[in-house]
N, C-alpha and C positions, 0 to 999 in steps of 0.2 A: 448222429444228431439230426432229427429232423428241421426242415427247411422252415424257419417263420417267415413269415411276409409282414413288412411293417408297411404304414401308411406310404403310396407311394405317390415321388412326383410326377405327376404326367402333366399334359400337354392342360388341360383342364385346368390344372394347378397354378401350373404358370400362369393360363390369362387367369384366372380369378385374381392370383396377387398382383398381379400386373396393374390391374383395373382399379384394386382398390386402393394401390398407391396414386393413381392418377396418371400415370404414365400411360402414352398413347401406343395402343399393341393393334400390330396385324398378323396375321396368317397367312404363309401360302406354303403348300407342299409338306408340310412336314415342319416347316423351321417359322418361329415365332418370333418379329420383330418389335422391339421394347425400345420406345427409344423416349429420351429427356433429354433437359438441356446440357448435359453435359457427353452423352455417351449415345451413342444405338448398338442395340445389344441385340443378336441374331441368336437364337435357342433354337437348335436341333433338337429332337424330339425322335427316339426310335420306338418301333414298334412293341420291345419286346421291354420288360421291367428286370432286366440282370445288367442293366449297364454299370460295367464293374471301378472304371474311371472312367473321368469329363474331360476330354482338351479340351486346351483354351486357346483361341487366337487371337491377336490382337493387330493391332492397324492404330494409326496416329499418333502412334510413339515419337518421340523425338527422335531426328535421324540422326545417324553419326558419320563423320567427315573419315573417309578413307585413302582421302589424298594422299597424306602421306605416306603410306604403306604401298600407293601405286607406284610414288614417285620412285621408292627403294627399289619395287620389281622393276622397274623400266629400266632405272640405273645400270641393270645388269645383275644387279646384287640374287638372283635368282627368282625363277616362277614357279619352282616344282615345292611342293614341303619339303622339307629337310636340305635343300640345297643351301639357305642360308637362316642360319639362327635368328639374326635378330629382324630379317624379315618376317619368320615365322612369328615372331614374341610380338614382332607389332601387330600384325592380324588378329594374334590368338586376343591382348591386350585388347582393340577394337570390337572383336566379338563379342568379349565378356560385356563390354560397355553397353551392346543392342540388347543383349539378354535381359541388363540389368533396366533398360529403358523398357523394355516390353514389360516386365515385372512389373517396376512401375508404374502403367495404365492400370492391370489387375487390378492392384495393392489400389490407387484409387479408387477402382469402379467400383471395388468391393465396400469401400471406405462412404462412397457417393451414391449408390444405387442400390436400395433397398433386395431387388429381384435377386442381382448376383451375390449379394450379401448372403442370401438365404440360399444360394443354390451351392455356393462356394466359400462361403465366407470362412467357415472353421477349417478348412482344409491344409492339407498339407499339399502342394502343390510343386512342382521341378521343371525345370526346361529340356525336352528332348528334343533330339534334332531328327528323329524318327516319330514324332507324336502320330502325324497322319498317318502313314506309311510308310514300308521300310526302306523304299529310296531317297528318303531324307527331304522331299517335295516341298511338305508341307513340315517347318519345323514348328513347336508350340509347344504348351505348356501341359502337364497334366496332372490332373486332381488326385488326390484319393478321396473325396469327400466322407467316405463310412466305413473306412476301415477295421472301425472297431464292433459295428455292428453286423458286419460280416465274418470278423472273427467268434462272435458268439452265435453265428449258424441265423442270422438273419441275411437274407438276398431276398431280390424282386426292390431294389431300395431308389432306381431312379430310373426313367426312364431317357435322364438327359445324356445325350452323344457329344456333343461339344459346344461350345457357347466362344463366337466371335465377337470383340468388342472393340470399337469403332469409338475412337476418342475425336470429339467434336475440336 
């Protein structure tokens, strides 16, 4: 099947919507700043139009209290995984909680903010803990945003790399 190219988003894209929503956008390098009163939204932008998924990262998420889970390691109760079950279960418990917070900002910005709405909004999105790279650095979230138009032999569909969002 040959390769269609649908209409793509690039960098141009972004500030035109940007602009007409009224939100105040800058440039430098490569990454497009959008910010409103509720969010600043950083848009990487890569060269090439096959960007296949978008991570997503986020910042001012509600924190989550891990005291307790230190308290158990300190107790003695173990520091290794697997040394102690229900230290493990509170961690893993606490974790799921950050993910579901970081979720959260998305699920809003996308609910609040026109740009990510349209860059993200229909997507089917998951939390990796390897989004950035494979050492686990940078964990985040990642899009499929056009999965279905890639299954019908459309690619060239975005040229977005990852969009961090910065909850005010």
């Amino acid at each position: 099947m040959a390769k269609n190219i649908v209409t793509k988003v690039d960098a141009q894209y972004i500030y035109d919507m940007a602009e007409a929503e009224g939100f105040s956008v800058s440039e430098r390098k490569g990454y497009y700043t959008i910010e409103d009163d509720n969010f600043k939204v950083y848009i990487s932008t890569g060269s090439t139009y096959n960007s296949k998924k978008v991570r997503i990262y986020t910042e001012g998420y509600e924190d989550v209290d891990f005291t307790p889970a230190y308290e158990m390691e300190a107790a003695g109760a173990g520091i290794r995984r697997g040394e102690n079950e229900a230290v493990d279960k509170m961690f893993d418990k606490l974790n799921r909680q950050v993910v579901k917070n970081k979720k959260a900002v998305i699920d809003e910005a996308i609910a609040k903010n026109s740009v990510v709405r349209a860059l993200v909004g229909n997507a089917k999105y998951g939390f990796w803990k390897t989004a950035g790279c494979s050492c686990g650095c940078s964990a985040g979230h990642i899009a499929d945003a056009y999965p279905r138009l890639r299954r019908l032999g459309f690619y060239g569909v975005s040229a977005v790399e990852d969009i961090r969002i910065v909850k005010k």
